[in-house]
C-alpha positions in Angstrom: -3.5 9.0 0.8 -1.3 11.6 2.8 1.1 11.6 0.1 -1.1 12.7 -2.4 -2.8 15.9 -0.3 1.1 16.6 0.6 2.3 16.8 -2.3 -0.3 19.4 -3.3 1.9 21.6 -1.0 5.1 21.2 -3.3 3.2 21.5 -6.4 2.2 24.7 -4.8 5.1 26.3 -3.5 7.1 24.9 -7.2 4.2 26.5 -9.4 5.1 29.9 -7.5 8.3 29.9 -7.5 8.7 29.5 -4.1 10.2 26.4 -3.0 13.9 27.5 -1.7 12.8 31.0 0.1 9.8 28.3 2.0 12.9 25.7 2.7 15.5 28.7 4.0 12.6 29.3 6.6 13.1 26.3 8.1 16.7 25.8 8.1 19.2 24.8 10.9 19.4 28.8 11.8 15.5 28.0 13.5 16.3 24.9 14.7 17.8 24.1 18.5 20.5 21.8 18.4 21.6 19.3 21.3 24.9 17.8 22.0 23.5 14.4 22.4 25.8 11.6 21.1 24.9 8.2 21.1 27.3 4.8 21.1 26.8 1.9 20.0 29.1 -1.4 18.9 32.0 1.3 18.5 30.0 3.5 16.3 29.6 7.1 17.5 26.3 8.4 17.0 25.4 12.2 16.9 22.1 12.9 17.3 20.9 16.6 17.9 17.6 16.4 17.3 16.4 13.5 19.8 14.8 16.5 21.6 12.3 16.3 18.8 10.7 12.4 19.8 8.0 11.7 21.7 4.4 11.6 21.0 3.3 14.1 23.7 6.2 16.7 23.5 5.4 20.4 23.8 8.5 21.7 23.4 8.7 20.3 19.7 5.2 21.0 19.5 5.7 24.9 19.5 8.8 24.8 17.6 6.8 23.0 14.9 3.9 25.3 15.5 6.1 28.3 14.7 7.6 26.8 11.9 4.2 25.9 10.4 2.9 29.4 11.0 6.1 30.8 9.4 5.8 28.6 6.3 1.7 29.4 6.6 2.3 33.4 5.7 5.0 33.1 3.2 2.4 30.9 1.4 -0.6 32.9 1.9 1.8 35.5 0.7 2.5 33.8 -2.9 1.4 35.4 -6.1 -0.7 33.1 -7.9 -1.5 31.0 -5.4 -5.2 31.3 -4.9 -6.0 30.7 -8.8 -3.5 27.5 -8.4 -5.4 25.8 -5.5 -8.3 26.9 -7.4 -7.4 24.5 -9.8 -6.6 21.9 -8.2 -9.9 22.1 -5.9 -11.6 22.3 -9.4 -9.8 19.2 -10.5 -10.0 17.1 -7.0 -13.5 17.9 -6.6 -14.6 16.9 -10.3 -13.6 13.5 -10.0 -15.9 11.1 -9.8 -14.0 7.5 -8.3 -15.1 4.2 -7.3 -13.5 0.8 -5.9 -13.0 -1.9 -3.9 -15.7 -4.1 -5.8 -17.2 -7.0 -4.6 -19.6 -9.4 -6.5 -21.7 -12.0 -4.0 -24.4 -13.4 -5.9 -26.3 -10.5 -7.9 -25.4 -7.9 -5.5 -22.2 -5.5 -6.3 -20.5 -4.4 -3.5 -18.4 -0.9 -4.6 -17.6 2.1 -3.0 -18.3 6.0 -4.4 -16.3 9.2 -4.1 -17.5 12.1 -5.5 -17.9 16.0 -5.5 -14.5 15.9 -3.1 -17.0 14.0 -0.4 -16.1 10.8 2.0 -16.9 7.8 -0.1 -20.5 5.9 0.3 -20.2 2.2 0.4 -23.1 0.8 -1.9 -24.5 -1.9 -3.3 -26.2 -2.9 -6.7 -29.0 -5.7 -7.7 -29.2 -7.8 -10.5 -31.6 -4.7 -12.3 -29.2 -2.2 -11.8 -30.5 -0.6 -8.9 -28.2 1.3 -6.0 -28.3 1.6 -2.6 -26.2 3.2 0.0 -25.7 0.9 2.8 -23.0 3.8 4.6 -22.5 6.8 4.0 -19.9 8.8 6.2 -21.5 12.0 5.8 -24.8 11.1 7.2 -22.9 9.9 10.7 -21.7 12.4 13.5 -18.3 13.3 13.7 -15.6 13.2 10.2 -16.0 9.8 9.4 -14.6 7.6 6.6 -14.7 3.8 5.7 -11.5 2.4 6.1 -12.6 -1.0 4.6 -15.5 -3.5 4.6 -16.3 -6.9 4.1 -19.5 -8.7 2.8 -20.8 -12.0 4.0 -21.1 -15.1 2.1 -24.5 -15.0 1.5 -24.5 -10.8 0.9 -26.9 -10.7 3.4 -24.4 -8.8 6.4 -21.4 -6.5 6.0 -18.9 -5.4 8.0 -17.6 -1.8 8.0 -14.1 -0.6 9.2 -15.0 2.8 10.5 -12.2 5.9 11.1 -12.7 8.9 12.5 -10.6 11.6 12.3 -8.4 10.4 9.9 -7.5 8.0 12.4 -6.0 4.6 10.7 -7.5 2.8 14.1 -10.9 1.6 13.4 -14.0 0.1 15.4 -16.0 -2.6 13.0 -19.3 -2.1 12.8 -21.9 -4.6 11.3 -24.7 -4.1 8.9 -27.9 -5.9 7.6 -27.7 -5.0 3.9 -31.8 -5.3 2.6 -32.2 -2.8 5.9 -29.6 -1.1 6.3 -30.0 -1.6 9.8 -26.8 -1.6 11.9 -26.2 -4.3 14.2 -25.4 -3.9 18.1 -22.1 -5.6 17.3 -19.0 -3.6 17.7 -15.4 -4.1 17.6 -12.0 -2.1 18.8 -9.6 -1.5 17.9 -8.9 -2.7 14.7 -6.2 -1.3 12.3 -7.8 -0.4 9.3 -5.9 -2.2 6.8 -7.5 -5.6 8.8 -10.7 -6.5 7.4 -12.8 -9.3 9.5 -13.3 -12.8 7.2 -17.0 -14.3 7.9 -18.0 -17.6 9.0 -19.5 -19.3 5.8 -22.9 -19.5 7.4 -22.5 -15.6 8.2 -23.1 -16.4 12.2 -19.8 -14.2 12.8 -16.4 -13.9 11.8 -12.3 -13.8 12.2 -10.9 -10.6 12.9 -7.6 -9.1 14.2 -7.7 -7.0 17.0 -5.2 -4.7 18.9 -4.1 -4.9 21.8 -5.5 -1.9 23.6 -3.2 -2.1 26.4 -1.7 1.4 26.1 1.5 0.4 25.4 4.5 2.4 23.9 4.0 0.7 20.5 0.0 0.0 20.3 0.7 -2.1 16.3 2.5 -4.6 18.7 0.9 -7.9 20.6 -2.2 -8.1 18.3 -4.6 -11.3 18.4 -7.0 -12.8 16.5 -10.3 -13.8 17.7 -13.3 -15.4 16.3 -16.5 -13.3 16.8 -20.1 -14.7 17.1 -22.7 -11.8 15.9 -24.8 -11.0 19.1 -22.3 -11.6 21.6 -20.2 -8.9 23.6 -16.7 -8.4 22.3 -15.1 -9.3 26.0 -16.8 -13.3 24.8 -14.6 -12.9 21.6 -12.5 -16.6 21.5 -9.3 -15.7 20.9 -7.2 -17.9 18.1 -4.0 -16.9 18.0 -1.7 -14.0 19.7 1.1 -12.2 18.4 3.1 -12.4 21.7 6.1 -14.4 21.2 5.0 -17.7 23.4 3.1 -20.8 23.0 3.8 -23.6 20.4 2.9 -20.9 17.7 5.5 -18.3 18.7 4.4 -15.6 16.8 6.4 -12.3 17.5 5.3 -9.0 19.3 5.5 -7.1 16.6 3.6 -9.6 13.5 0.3 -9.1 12.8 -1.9 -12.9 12.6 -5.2 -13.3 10.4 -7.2 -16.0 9.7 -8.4 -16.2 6.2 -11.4 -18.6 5.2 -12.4 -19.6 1.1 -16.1 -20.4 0.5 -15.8 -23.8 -0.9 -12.9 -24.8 1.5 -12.9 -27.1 4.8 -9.8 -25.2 5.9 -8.7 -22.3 7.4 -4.9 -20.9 7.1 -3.3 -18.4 9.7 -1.4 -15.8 7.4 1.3 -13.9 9.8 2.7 -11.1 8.3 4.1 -7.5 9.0 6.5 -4.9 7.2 7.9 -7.4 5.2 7.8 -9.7 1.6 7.7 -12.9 3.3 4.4 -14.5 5.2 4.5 -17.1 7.8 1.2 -19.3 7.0 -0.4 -22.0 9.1 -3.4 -24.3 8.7 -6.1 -25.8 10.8 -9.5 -27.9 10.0 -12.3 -25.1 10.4 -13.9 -27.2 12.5 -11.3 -27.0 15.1 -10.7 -23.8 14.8 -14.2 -23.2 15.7 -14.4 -25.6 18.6 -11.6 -23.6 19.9 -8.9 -27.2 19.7 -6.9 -26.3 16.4 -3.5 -27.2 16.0 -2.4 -25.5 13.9 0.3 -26.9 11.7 3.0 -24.4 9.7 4.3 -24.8 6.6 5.8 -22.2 5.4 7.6 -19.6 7.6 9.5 -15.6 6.3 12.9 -17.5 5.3 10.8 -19.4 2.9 9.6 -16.3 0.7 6.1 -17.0 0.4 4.5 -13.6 -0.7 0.4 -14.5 -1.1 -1.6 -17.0 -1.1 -5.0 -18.3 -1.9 -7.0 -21.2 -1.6 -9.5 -23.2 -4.1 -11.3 -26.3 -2.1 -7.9 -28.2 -1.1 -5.5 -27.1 -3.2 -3.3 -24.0 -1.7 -1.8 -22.0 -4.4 1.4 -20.1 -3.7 3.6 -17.0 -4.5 6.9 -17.5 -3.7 9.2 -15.0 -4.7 12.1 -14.9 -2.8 13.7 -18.5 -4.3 13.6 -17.6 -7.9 14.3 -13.6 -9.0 10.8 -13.6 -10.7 9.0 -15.6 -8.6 7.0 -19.0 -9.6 3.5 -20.6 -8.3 3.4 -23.8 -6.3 0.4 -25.7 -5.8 0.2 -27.9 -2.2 -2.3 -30.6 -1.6 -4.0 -30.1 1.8 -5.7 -33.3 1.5 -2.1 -35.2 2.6 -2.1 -34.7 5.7 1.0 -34.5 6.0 2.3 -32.6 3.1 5.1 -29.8 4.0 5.7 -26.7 1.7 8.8 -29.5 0.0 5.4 -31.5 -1.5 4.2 -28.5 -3.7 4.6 -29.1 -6.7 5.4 -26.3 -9.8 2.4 -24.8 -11.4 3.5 -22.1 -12.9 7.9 -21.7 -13.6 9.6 -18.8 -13.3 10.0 -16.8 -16.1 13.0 -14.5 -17.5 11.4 -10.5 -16.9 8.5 -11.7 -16.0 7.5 -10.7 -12.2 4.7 -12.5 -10.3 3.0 -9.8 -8.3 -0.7 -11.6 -7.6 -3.3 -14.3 -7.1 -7.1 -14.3 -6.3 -9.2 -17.5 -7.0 -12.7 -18.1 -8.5 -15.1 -20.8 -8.6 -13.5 -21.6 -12.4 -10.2 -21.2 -12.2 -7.2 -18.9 -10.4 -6.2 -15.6 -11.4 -2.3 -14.9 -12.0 -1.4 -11.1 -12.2 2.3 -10.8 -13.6 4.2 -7.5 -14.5 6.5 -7.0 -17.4 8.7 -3.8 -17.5 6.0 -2.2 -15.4 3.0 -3.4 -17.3 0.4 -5.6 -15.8 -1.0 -9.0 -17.5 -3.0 -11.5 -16.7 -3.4 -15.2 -17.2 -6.0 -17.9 -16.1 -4.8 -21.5 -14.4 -7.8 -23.8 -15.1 -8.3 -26.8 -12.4 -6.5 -29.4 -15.3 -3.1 -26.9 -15.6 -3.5 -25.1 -18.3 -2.7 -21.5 -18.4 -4.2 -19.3 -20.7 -2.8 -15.6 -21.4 -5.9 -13.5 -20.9 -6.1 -10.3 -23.5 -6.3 -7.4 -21.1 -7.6 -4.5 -23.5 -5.2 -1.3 -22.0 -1.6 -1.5 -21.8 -1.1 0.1 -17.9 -1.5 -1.3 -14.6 -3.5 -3.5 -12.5 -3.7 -2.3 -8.8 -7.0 -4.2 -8.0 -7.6 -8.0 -8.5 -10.6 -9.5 -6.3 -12.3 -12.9 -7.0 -14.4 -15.5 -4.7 -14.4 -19.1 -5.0 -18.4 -18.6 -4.6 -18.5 -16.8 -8.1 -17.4 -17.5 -11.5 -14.4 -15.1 -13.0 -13.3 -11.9 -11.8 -12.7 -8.0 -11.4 -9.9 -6.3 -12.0 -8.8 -2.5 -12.7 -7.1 -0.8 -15.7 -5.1 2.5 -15.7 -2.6 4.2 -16.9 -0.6 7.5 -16.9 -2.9 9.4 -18.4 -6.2 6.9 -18.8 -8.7 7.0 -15.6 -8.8 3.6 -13.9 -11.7 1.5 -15.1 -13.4 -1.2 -13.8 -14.0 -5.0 -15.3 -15.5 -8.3 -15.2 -14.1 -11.0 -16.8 -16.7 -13.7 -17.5 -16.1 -17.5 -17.9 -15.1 -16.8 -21.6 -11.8 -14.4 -20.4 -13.6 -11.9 -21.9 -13.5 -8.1 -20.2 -16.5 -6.7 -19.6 -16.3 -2.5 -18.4 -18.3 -2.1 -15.3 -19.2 1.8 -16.1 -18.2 2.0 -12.5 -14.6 3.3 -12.7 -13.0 6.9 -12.6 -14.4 9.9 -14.3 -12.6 13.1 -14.9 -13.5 15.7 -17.1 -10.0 17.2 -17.8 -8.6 16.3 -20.7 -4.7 15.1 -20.4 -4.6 14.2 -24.1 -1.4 16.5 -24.4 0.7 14.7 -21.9 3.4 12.0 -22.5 4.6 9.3 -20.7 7.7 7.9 -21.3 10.0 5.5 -19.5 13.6 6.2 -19.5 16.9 4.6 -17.3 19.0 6.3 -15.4 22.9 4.8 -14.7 23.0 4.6 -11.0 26.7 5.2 -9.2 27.5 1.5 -9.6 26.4 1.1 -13.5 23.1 -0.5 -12.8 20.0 0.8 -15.6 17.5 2.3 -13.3 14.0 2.3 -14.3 12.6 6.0 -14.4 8.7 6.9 -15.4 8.3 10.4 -16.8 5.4 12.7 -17.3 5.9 15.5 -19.3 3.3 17.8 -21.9 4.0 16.5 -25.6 6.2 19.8 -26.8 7.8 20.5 -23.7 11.4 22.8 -24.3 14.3 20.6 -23.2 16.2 24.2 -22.1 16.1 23.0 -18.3 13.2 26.0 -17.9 10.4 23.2 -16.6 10.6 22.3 -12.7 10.6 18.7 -11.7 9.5 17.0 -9.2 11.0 13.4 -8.8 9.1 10.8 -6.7 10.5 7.8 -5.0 9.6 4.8 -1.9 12.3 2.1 -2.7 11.0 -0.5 0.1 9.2 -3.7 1.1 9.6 -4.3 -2.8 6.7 -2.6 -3.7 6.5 -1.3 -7.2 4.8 1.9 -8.7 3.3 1.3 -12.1 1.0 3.6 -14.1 -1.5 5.7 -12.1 -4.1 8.1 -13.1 -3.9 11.1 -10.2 -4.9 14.5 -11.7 -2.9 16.5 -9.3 0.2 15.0 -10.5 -1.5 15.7 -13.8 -2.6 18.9 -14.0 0.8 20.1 -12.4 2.6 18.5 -15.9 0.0 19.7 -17.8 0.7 23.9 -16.3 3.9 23.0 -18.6 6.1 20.9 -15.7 7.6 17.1 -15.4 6.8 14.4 -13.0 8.7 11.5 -12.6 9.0 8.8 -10.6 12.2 7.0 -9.6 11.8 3.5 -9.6 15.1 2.6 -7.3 15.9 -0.7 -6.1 14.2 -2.0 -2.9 11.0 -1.8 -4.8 9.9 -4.9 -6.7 9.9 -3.6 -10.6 12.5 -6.2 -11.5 11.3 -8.9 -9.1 13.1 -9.6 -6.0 16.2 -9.5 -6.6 15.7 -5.6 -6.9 13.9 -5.3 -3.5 17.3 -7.2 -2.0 19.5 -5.1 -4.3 18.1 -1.9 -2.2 17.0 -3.4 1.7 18.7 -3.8 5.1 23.2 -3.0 4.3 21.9 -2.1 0.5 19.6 0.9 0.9 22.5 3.4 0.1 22.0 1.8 -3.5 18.5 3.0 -3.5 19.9 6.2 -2.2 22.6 6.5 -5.1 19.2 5.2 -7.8 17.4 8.9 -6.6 20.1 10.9 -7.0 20.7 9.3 -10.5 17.6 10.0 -11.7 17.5 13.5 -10.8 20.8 13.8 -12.7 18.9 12.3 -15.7 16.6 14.4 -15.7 18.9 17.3 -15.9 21.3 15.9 -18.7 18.1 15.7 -20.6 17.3 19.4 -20.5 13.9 18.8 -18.5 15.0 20.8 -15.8 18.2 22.0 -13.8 18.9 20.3 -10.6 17.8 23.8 -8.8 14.9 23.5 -10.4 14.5 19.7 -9.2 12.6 18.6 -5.9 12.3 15.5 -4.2 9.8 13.8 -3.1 9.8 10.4 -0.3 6.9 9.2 2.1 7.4 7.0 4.9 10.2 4.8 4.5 10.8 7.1 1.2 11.7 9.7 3.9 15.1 7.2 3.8 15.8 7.5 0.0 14.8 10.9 -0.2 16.3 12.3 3.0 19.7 10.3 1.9 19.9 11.8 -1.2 19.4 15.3 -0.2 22.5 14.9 2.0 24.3 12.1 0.1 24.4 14.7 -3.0 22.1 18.6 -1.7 23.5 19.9 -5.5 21.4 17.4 -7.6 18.0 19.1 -6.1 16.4 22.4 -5.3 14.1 21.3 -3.0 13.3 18.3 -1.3 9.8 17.3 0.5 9.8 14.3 3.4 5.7 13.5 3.7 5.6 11.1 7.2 9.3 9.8 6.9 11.6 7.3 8.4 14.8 9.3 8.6 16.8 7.8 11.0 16.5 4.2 11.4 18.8 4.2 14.6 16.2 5.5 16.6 13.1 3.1 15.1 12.7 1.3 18.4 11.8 4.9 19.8 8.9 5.7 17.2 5.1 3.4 17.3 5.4 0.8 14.5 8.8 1.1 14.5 9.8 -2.4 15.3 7.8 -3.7 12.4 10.5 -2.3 10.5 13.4 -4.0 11.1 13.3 -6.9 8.6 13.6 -4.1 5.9 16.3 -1.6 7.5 18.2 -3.9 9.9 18.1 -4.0 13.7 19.9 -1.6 15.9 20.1 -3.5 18.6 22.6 -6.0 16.8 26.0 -5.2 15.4 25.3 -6.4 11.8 21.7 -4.2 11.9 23.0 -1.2 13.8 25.8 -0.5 10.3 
């Protein structure tokens, strides 16, 4: 992830002491300034760096080129720094990770990353044997697997495929006992989209781009159904993100069609940058006669988060009615059941957050979160639901099961504990895979603790940090505080030995966990979106302060740290309050919401930050 390899830089330029001189090189005295001044519903809008937009731009180009240069030979120049990325290249390259399991039948699905290499996608038998079914390095060009999918049968796979670090993909189509690779090949595809087979493996649903060359190229996709051995331009196309026809699906929403082994029906998930799904259903059959009509029952104001299916019964997250979130169960077998039919299968309960589903052949599997920690129950077929003992005390951030299989695999980590992978049989027992992550440094004199900050308003703000067991609290250490606060996701526990080995060289890392995220359920993801992100803003700056009142380090000894729609905390708190940090990094960040309509993607983000083309959005 970009955020990680980024914030390699800061732990860097911190670990040398270099992190203001760096910043002073790129300060407003290097940067042009225009006298552009936007209006808009009476609010005056100063705005001297438009001259920076614009994809193809060669002006900002060799500004940024300079810059980049600039920052390039005061690095190169640092004392120390060729023994630190040492280090960390040691470290990076020593780790041995695996994930994204899959069991169909006896074959494990899993993919390998190892000796600082693309990861292999691969697949084990019944006896333990491996094979590599792709491996990036053995194809022309940088290549990676952006994600894959494995037919019902295990005998076919499908393969997202990047190049360049590129997050659009072309599918590509594999016969696993071969390894042979299929003439079928499909673009573009954005990578996060994986294509769901047919459940005789003759082809599959996938969502596709649009292609057109457009201004914003995550807008108008479409899902089609694909038959294996016909050319993509025969593709039947489903359903469109467009904005016309009975579905009226908008521009900028992405439509998939997800299928369950086991299950007669298929249901049209349409989501985007957002907690809420719009999902639809259709007979299979007419889906693949090309005559569905689809029928909707839920829709975004109705705050359905996920959803899985076991034969008829659709199971359902919905988080947005209740602060914790609760599971309803529909009966697809009325035909005319609505979303008010579903009955209660699971209550909301007081600090405990509903954060996941997946379904087996035996019963469903219901991820929750607790103060951060993961736990897991099972829902058996006659309602009962059985606490399932999970044997680390960390996180959870992979859950996969398949109504063809009994049970299911999930991951363990924590702070300082490698994530591991395990099965959990019919008997809710966990099994370890031996196919988790290995490193061979030893963190065991780190400590994670979890604190609260007091935000400007009063609120108790979560705050996660990682420091070595004896650390002086004389503000000597440098921090670096890490934040997102959006789309309600929330950052529990992870094992990332750059973060790690930068505590362990005697330093803190924390992580900020402000409202907009979804650590207290959904009511903190409201608490910091759209009119309320200044709160999230006023939760970063607090737990900087924290950290100073503590003695862990002085604020000019503090940096930032905010990706992507983090760029909003992070940038608003080095400018809401520039004395609680020393340093502040923005890795790929929103930083002025205004101007989101001008930026690919951008329009996808208006149900978090609000809509500048309306009054109410635009403040």
């Amino acid at each position: 992830m970009s955020t990680h390899a980024q914030l390699r830089l800061l732990l860097l330029l911190l670990l040398c002491g270099a992190a203001t001189p760096v910043l002073a090189a790129a300060s407003d005295a290097t940067t042009p300034r225009d006298d552009v001044v936007g209006e808009a519903f009476g609010l005056r809008l100063p705005d001297p760096y438009r001259w920076m937009e614009g994809e193809d731009n060669p002006v900002f180009a060799d500004w940024f080129n300079a810059r980049a240069a600039d920052g390039r030979a005061q690095l190169d120049a640092l004392p120390g720094l060729a023994d630190w990325r040492s280090r960390l290249e040691i470290v990076a390259g020593a780790v041995r990770n695996h994930g994204n399991h899959r069991q169909v039948g006896e074959r494990l699905f899993f993919r390998r990353i190892e000796d600082g290499r693309e990861g292999k996608l691969l697949w084990r038998d019944g006896s333990g044997h491996e094979r590599v079914l792709f491996d990036p390095d053995a194809q022309d060009g940088k290549v990676s697997i952006a994600n894959y999918s494995v037919s019902v049968d295990g005998r076919l796979a499908t393969v997202n495929v990047t190049r360049d670090g590129n997050e659009i993909t072309r599918v590509e189509v594999y016969e696993v006992d071969s390894g042979r690779r299929l003439p079928d090949t499909l673009a573009p595809v954005w990578s996060e989209f994986n294509p769901n087979w047919l459940p005789d493996g003759s082809g599959f649903f996938y969502t596709r781009m649009a292609g057109d060359g457009g201004p914003d190229p995550l807008q108008g996709m479409a899902v089609y159904l694909h038959r294996l051995g016909t050319a993509q331009g025969d593709d039947v196309r489903v359903a469109r993100a467009d904005g016309s026809g009975a579905l009226a699906i908008a521009p900028e929403s992405f439509p998939m069609v997800q299928l369950t082994p086991g299950s007669d029906w298929a249901i049209l998930f349409i989501v985007g940058a957002r907690t809420s799904a719009r999902g639809c259903i259709a007979p299979l059959e007419t889906v693949l006669a090309g005559n569905a009509q689809w029928r909707c029952l839920f829709d975004f104001g109705d705050d359905i988060a996920d959803g899985a299916l076991r034969g008829d019964s659709l199971y359902l997250t919905q988080t947005g009615a209740t602060p914790y979130g609760r599971l309803l169960t529909l009966d697809l077998g009325n035909a005319d059941a609505t979303l008010a039919d579903a009955r209660v299968a699971i209550a909301e309960r007081e600090g405990t957050v509903l954060t996941g589903l997946a379904a087996g052949a035996d019963a469903l599997y219901v991820r929750s979160m607790r103060d951060g920690i993961d736990y897991l129950e099972r829902l058996d077929d006659d309602g009962t639901l059985t606490p399932l003992a999970v044997p680390l005390t960390g996180s959870i951030s992979y859950l996969h099961a398949s109504t063809a299989e009994p049970g299911a695999i999930v991951s363990l980590e924590g702070w300082t504990i490698p994530r591991s992978f395990h099965r959990i049989g019919a008997d809710g027992r966990f099994t370890d895979m031996q196919l988790g992550n290995v490193s061979p440094a030893d963190y065991s004199g780190l400590v994670a603790e979890q604190l609260e900050a007091a935000s400007a308003d009063g609120t108790r703000v979560p705050l996660s940090v990682l420091s070595p067991r004896r650390l002086p609290r004389d503000g000597s250490a440098l921090a670096v505080v890490d934040g997102y606060g959006g789309y309600g996701v929330s950052t529990q526990p992870f094992f990332f030995p750059m973060f790690l080995e930068w505590v362990k060289a005697g330093h803190v890392y924390a992580y900020c966990h402000v409202r907009g995220g979804g650590e207290k359920g959904d009511a903190w993801r409201v608490a910091g979106a759209g009119p309320n992100k200044q709160r999230g803003v006023e939760d970063f700056i607090a737990c900087a302060q924290t950290l100073a009142a503590r003695g862990y380090a002085t604020p000019a000894r503090t940096a930032g740290a905010g990706t992507s729609m983090g760029g909003v905390l992070a940038g608003g708190a080095f400018v809401t309050a520039p004395d609680a940090f020393g340093a502040m990094m923005l890795n790929v960040a929103i930083l002025n919401p205004v101007r989101l309509l001008a930026a690919k993607n951008g329009a996808n983000q208006i149900a978090e930050v609000g809509d500048p083309r309306t009054a109410e959005g635009m403040r």
